[in-house]
C-alpha positions in Angstrom: -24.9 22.2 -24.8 -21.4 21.6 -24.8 -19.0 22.0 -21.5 -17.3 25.2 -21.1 -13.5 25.5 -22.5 -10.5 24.8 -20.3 -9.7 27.1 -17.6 -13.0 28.8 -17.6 -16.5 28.5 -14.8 -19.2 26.4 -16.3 -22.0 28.4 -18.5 -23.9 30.2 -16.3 -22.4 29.7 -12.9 -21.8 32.2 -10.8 -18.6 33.2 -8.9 -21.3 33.0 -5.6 -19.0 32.2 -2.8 -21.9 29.8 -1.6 -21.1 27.6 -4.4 -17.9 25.3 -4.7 -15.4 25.4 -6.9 -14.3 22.1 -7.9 -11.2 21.8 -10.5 -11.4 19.1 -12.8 -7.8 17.8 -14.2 -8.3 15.3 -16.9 -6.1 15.3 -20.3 -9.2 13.1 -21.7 -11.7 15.9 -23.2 -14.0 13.0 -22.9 -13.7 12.6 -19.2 -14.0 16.1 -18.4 -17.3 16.2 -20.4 -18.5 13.7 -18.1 -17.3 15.1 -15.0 -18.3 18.7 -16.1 -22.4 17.0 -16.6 -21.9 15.2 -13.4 -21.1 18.1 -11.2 -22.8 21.2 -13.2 -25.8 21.4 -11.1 -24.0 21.8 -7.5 -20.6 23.0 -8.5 -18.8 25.6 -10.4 -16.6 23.2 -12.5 -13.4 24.6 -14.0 -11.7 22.3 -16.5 -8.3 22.3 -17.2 -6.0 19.6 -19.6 -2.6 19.3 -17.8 -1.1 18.7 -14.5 1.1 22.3 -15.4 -2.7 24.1 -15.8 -3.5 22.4 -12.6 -1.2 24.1 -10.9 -0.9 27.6 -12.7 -5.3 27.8 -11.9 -4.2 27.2 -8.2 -1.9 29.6 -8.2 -4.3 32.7 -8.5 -8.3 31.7 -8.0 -10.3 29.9 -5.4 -10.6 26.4 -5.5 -12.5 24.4 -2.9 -12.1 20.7 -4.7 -9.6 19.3 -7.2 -10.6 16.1 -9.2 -7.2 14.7 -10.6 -6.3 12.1 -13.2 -3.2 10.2 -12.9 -1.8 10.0 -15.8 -1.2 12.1 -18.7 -0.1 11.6 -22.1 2.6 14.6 -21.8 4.0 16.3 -18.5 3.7 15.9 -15.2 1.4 13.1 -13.8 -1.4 13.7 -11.2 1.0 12.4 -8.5 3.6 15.1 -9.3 1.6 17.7 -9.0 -0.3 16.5 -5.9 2.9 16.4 -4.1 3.8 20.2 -5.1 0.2 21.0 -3.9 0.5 19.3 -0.4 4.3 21.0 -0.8 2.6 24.8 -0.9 1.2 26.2 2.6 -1.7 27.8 0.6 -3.0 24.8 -0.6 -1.5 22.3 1.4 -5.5 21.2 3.0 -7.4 21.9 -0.6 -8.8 17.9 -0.9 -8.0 16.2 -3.7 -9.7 13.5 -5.1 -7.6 11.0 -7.7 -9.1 9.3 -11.0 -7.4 6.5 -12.4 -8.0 3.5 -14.3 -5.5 1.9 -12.2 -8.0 -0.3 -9.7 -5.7 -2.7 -7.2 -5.4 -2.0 -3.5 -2.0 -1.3 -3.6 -2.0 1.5 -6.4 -4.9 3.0 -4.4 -2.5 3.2 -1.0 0.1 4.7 -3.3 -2.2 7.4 -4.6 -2.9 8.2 -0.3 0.4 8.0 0.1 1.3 10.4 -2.3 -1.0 13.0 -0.6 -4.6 12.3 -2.3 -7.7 12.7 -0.2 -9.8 9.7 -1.6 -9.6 8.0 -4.6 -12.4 6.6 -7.1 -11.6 3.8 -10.3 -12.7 4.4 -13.9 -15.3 3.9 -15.1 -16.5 7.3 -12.8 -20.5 6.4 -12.2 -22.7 9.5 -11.2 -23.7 9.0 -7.6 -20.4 7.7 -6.6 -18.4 11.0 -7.6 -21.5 12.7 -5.8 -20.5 11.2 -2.8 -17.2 11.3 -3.3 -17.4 14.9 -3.8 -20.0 15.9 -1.1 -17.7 13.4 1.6 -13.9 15.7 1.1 -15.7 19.1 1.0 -17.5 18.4 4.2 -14.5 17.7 5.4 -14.4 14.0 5.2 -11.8 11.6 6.6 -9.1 11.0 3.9 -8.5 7.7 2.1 -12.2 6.2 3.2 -12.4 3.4 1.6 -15.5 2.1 -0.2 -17.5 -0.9 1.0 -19.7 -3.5 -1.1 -22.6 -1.6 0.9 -21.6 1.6 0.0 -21.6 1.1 -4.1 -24.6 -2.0 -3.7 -26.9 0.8 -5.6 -24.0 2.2 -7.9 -23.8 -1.2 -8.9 -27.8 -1.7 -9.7 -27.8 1.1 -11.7 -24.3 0.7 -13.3 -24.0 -2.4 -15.2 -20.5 -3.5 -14.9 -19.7 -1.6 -11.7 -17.4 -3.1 -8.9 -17.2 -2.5 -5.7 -13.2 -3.9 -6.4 -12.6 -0.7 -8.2 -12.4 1.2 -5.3 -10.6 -1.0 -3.0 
C-alpha cells in the first residue's frame, strides 16, 4: 500500500472529529512515507511537500498537529513558516513539532526559539514520534527535552539511536 498523495487524508481515514489531524511537512517523499506508516493507525495524516503547502492547508482545514522539516531544497524553510504560523491568531497555539537532521543543543534552542513546540533528530524512530506526538496534543509543555531514560528503550530497539540527538 502506498501513502496517500500530497495534500490528501490517509486511505480510509475518516474526517471523524475524534480523530487528529496531524500535517506532515517534509520535501523528502521518503520521510513522509515513514511518518505517514508511523502515524496511520492513530492519526489522519495529511502530507504536503513545501513549507508554501504548509501554509496554504492551514489556511482552510483542521489541523490538530503539524510535523515540520527544516529545511527544504526550494522555498521557505520550516522556520519561516513556523514564524508566520505563531504570526496568525488562528493558529498561533496549533503545536508544532520540528524534524531536522541538525542534532546539537544549540540548533535545538534555535528551533524553540523560533516558535517550535518540541523537536526530534533524524533518524525519526517509531515510539519516539509516538511520544512526541501523543505529549503536544495532550497539551504538553513545549521544548521538553529528552533524557537518556526517556529514549533507554528507543535505543534497544534502534540500533544506532542517541539519546544526543535530541538534546
Amino acid at each position: 500500500m502506498s501513502p496517500p498523495p500530497s495534500a490528501d487524508p490517509a486511505p480510509g481515514a475518516s474526517h471523524a472529529a475524534d480523530r487528529p489531524v496531524i500535517l506532515v511537512v517534509d520535501d523528502y517523499a521518503e520521510t513522509r512515507r515513514l511518518l505517514y506508516f508511523y502515524l496511520r493507525a492513530t492519526y489522519e495524516v495529511v502530507m504536503v511537500e513545501s513549507a508554501e503547502e504548509a501554509l496554504a492547508y492551514l489556511g482552510g482545514n483542521r489541523v490538530d498537529l503539524v510535523v515540520m522539516d527544516i529545511n527544504f531544497q526550494d522555498g521557505m524553510n520550516g522556520m519561516a513558516a513556523t514564524e508566520r504560523i505563531r504570526a496568525d491568531p488562528a493558529l498561533q497555539h496549533l503545536p508544532v513539532l520540528a524534524t531536522s537532521a541538525y542534532a546539537y543543543p544549540d540548533d535545538r534552542a534555535r528551533f524553540l526559539k523560533a516558535g517550535f513546540n518540541d523537536y526530534i533528530a533524524k533518524p525519526i524512530f517509531k515510539e519516539r514520534m509516538l511520544k512526541k506526538v501523543r505529549e503536544l496534543l495532550s497539551g504538553g509543555e513545549r521544548g521538553v527535552w529528552v533524557t537518556k531514560k526517556d529514549t533507554a528503550n528507543d535505543d534497544k530497539a534502534s540500533p544506532g539511536a542517541s539519546a544526543a540527538q535530541e538534546g
